[in-house]
C-alpha positions, 0 to 999 in steps of 0.5 A: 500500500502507497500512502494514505486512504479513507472510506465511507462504502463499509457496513460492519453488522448493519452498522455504517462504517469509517475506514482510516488506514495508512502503510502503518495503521488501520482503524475503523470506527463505527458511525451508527454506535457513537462513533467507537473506534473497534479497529486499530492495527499496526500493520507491521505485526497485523495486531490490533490493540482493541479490546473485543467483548465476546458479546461482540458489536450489536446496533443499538436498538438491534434486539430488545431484552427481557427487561430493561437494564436499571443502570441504562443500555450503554452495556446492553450494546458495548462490544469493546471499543474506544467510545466518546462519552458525553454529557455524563461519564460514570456507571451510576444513572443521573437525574439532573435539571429534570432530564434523566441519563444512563450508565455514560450519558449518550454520545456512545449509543448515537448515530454520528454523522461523517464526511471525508474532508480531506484524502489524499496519499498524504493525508486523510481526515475524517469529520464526525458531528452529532447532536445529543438529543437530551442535552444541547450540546453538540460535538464534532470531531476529526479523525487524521492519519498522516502517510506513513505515520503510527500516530491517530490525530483526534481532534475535537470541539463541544458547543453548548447550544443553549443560553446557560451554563451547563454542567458536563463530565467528558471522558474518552474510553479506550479498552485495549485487549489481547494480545497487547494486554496480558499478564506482565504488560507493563503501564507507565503514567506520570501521576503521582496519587492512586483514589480507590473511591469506593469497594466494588463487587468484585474489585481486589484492592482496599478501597476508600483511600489513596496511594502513591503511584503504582503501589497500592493495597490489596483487602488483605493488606498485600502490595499490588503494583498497578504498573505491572497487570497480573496473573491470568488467574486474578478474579478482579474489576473495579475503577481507579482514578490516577490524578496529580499528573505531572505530563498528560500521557500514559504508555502501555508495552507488551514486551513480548510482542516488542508492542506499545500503546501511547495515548496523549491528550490536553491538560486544560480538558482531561486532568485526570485518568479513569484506571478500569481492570476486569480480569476474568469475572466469572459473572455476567456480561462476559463470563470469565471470557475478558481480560482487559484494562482501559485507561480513560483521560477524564475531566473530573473523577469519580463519577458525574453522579458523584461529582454533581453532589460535590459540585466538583463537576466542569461546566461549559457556559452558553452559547461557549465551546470547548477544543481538545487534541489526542494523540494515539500512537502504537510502536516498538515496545520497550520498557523504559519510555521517557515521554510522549510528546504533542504530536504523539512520539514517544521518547524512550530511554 
């Protein structure tokens, strides 16, 4: 393959589909299910770094359950994936200004609009748009790969398209699976503090209290390093919030596939991560059948349900905007990396 391509011809199980690829990449995002990224390859190893749920992909409104989920349908239709998540991002359904939203608010469950605004063997962009139909915000996003390259450029704009200030919790949610993680794949964030907000059903680690990066406690008092995913034996899924960022970015390397995953983002917007593990939870939706992390730059922690109690939650005025970038970048893996820098190369040692 010579340069760059972009695609709109594709259809993945009734879904329309954005195709994005270069001589290092590929990526596919479906635009009928919130325009999640369900794709991303590095070509030289034909790996893909996207976590797959075994439930697989589903169109929302594809089938109907016996009865309706309590926390809303966002897990109803998740299939893995890197979704976009606005106005509300948390686990817990929100009543808030008398409109009502599910487990991560709306964006992830939407139809999104896209056009190809630029393709060429240089480059290729992509433009996605939707208006989220209970809150008046409306978000657009561009996608670029540039010829040769193993970086994804993101960026991204949010309009308030009323005329008062609005509350929001904006997180990004990109899960990565096998083979990329797997026991011994080694996360590198420099953050400095650890929030184990609450105890969770089946979460492993001392919760309600805080720790310094990577080391925290078990329930029964044992060290854990977060930087090093366990044992394919570990029964776990819970949150966890990395904040006091020293630089916006994290790595994660595998480096038995010699592979690395790097993801950067803008400061002033996301200050925080949202650390997911689920390892094997022998309960439903997946049975044992997943073993996956997701680290999630986030604009505020824990959950929008939690941070509109404590009024710690961002809010955008009316008629205002927002902008943000992301870089994400796969390559060589190594150990030791130094930093990742805003056009997405990653320094290592």
């Amino acid at each position: 393959m010579v340069g760059c391509r972009a695609s709109l011809d594709w259809t993945y199980r009734g879904m329309r589909t954005l195709v994005l690829e270069n001589q290092q990449l590929r990526l596919v995002s479906l635009l009928d299910k919130g325009s999640d990224i369900i794709e991303l390859v590095y070509k030289p190893l034909d790996v893909d770094v996207i976590f797959h749920a075994p439930t697989g992909y589903h169109k929302p409104g594809s089938f109907i359950g016996t009865s309706s989920r309590s926390e809303g349908a966002f897990m109803e239709y998740y299939g893995g994936g890197w979704q976009d998540i606005l106005p509300f991002a948390g686990n817990e359904p929100i009543k808030h200004r008398f409109g009502e939203w599910g487990m991560h608010g709306e964006t992830p469950l939407l139809p999104w609009d896209a056009t190809i605004e630029k393709d060429s063997p240089l480059e290729v962009t992509a433009k996605l748009t939707v208006n989220i139909p209970r809150y008046p915000f409306h978000v657009e996003k561009w996608i670029t790969l540039d010829d040769n390259s193993t970086t994804v450029r993101i960026r991204e704009r949010v309009v308030n398209t009323s005329n008062q200030t609005l509350e929001y919790c904006w997180l990004h949610h990109p899960t990565l699976g096998s083979p990329l993680i797997a026991p011994d794949t080694k996360v590198t964030v420099p953050a400095e503090k650890v929030v184990i907000d609450k105890a969770e059903p089946w979460g492993r680690l001392k919760a309600e209290t805080s720790y310094k990066w990577p080391y925290v406690q078990d329930k029964s008092g044992r060290q854990v390093d977060l930087s090093v995913l366990p044992s394919d034996r570990i029964v776990a899924d819970e949150t966890v919030f990395l904040t006091d960022l020293k630089e916006p970015w994290y790595t994660v390397i595998n480096e038995k596939l010699r592979l690395g995953f790097a993801l950067r983002w803008d400061p002033t917007i996301f200050e925080h991560i949202w650390f997911w593990q689920s390892y094997r939870v022998p309960d439903h939706p997946w049975f044992g059948k997943a073993y996956c992390i997701a680290l999630e730059p986030c604009t505020g922690y824990p959950g929008a349900f939690e941070q509109l109690k404590r009024g710690t939650i961002k809010k955008l005025q009316g008629n205002g905007s927002i902008e943000t970038h992301l870089t994400a970048t796969l390559f060589g893996g190594s150990e030791s990396v130094k930093s990742v820098s805003q056009d997405g190369t990653v320094m290592q040692s």
